[in-house]
C-alpha positions in Angstrom: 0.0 0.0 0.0 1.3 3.1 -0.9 1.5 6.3 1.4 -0.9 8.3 -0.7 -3.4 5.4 -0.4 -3.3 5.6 3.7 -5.5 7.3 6.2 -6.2 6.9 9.8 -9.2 5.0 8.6 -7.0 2.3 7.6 -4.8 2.5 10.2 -7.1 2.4 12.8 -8.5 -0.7 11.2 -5.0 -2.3 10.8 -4.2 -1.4 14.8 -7.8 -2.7 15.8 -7.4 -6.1 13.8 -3.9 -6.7 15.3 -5.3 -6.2 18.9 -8.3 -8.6 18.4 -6.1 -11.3 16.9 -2.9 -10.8 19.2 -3.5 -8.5 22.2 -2.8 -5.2 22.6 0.7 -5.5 23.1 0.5 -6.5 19.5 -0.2 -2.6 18.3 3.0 -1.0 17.2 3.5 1.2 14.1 5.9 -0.8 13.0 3.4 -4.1 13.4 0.7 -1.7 11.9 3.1 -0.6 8.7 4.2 -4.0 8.4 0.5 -5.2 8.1 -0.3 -2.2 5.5 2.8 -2.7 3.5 4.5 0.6 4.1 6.7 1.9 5.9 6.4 2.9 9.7 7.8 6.5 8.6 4.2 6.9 6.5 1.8 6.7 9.3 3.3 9.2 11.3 1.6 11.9 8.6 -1.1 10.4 10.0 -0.8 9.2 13.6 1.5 10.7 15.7 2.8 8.0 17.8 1.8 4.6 19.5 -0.1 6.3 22.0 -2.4 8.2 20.2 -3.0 5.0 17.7 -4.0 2.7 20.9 -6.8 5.8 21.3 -7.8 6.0 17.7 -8.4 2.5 17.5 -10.3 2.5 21.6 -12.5 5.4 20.1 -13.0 2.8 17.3 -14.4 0.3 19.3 -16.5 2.7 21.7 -17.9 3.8 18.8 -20.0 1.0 18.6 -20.7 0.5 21.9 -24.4 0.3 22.4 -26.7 2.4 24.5 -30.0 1.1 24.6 -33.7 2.7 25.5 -35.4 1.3 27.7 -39.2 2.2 29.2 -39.5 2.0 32.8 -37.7 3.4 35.9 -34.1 4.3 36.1 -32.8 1.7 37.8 -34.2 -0.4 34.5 -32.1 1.9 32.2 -29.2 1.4 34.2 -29.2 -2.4 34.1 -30.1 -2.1 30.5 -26.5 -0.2 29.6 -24.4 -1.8 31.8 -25.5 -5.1 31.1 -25.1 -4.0 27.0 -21.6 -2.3 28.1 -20.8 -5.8 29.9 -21.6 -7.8 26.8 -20.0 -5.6 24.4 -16.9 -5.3 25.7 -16.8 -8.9 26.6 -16.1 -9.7 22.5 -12.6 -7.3 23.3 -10.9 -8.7 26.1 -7.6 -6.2 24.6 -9.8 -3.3 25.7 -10.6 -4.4 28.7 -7.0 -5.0 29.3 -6.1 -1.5 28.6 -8.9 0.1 30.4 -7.4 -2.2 33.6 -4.3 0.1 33.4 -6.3 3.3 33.9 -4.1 5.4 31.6 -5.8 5.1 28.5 -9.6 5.7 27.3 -11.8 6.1 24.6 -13.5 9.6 24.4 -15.9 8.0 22.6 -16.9 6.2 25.5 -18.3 9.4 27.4 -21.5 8.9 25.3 -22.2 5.7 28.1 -20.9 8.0 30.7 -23.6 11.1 29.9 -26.6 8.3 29.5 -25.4 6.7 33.2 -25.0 9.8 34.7 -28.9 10.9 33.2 -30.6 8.1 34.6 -29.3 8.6 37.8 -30.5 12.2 37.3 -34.0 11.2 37.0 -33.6 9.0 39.8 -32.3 11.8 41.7 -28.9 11.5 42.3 -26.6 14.1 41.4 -22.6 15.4 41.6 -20.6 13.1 44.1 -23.6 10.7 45.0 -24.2 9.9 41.0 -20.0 9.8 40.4 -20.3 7.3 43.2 -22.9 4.8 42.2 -21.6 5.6 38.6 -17.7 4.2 40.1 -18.9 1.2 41.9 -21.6 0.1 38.3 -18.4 0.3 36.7 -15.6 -1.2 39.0 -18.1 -4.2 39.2 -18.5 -4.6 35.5 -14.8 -4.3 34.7 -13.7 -6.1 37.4 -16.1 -9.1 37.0 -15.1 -9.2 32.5 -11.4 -9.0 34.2 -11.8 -11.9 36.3 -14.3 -14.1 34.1 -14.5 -17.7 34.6 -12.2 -19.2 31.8 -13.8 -21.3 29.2 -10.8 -22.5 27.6 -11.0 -26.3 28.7 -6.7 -26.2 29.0 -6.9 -23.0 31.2 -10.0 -24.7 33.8 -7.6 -27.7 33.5 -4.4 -25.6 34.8 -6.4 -23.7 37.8 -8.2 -27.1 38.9 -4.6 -28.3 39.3 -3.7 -25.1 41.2 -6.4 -25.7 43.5 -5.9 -29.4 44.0 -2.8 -28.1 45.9 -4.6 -26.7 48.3 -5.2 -28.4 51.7 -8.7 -28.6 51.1 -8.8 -31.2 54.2 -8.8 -28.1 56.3 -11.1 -25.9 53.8 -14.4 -27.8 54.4 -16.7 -24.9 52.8 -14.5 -24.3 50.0 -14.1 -28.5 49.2 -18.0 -28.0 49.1 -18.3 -25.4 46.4 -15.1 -26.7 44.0 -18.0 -29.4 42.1 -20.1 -26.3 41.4 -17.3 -24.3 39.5 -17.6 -26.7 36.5 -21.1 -25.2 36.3 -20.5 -21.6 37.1 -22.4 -19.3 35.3 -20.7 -15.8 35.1 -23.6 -13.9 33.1 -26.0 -15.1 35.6 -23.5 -14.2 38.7 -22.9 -10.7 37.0 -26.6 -10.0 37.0 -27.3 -10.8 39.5 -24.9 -8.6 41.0 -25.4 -5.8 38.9 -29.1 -5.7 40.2 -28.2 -5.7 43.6 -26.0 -2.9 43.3 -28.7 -1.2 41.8 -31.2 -1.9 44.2 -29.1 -0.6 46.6 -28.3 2.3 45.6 -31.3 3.2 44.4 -33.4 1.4 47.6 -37.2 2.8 45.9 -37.2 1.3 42.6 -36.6 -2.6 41.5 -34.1 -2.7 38.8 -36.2 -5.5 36.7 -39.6 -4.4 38.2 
């Protein structure tokens, strides 16, 4: 591909494909030239640097991040978009990686942000009490896609071994919940949780009422 033929369009594209097939430490101009067929020299006409390429290529992705509308009370809203946001960003395990850091964000994303922050609005929270509730909704979700239960058979394999090491002799409670694990059910454990953080934070409405 020639230089004249390049724009961030394609290099965004290029940057996003690499991080969905390799992880984010994947995205370098060089990787990105090399999968373009240029030089690393012509994207800097049109990215800067590595930095502002990982946020091109976030903004990308947040793009299409989904906010839906939803009739009912607030609390209904707000497990409708954090249940989409948990979804959608479950299909880019990359991005959550780099949102785990805390350096790097997609401006895009403040879209998800406003609608949050304007159903708490009607539910009448406001400044620090909506920032708060707004904090712990999102901690949760990103925490909970950060620690999902693998599915990859050869990665449950390795952490059963793990906890086969444990003296579970003395563990009595936890021996009793290791046959449930091969059933775990992290959408239905997120839910679950996500509606009674709602619920709790907003005590007079029922999040699926």
């Amino acid at each position: 591909m020639g230089g004249r033929d390049l724009s961030r369009t394609t290099i965004v594209g290029a940057g996003r494909r690499l991080a969905q097939s390799e992880g984010v430490d994947a995205v370098s101009m060089r990787r990105v030239a090399a999968e373009l067929g240029c030089s690393a020299m012509a994207l800097y006409r049109h990215v800067s640097d590595k930095r502002e390429l990982l946020i091109l290529v976030l903004d990308d992705v947040a793009s299409g991040l989904p906010l839906p509308l939803v009739d009912g009370p607030p609390s209904r809203r707000l497990f409708a978009l954090f249940d989409s946001l948990h979804e959608y960003l479950g299909g880019f395990p990359w991005v959550v990686d780099v949102l785990r850091e805390g350096e790097l964000f997609a401006p895009q994303a403040l879209r998800f942000t406003e609608a949050v922050l304007e159903a708490l609005a009607v539910a009448g929270l406001h400044g620090r009490d909506a920032l708060g509730v707004y904090a712990a909704l999102w901690q949760y979700t990103l925490g909970h896609l950060a620690a999902a239960h693998p599915k990859d058979p050869a990665v449950r394999a390795r952490r059963d071994e793990l906890a086969n090491r444990a003296p579970l002799d003395e563990l009595p409670r936890v021996r009793s919940i290791m046959p449930l694990l091969a059933e775990f059910d992290a959408e239905a454990v997120y839910a679950a949780g996500l509606t009674a953080l709602i619920r709790g934070a907003l005590p007079a409405d029922r999040p699926n009422g």
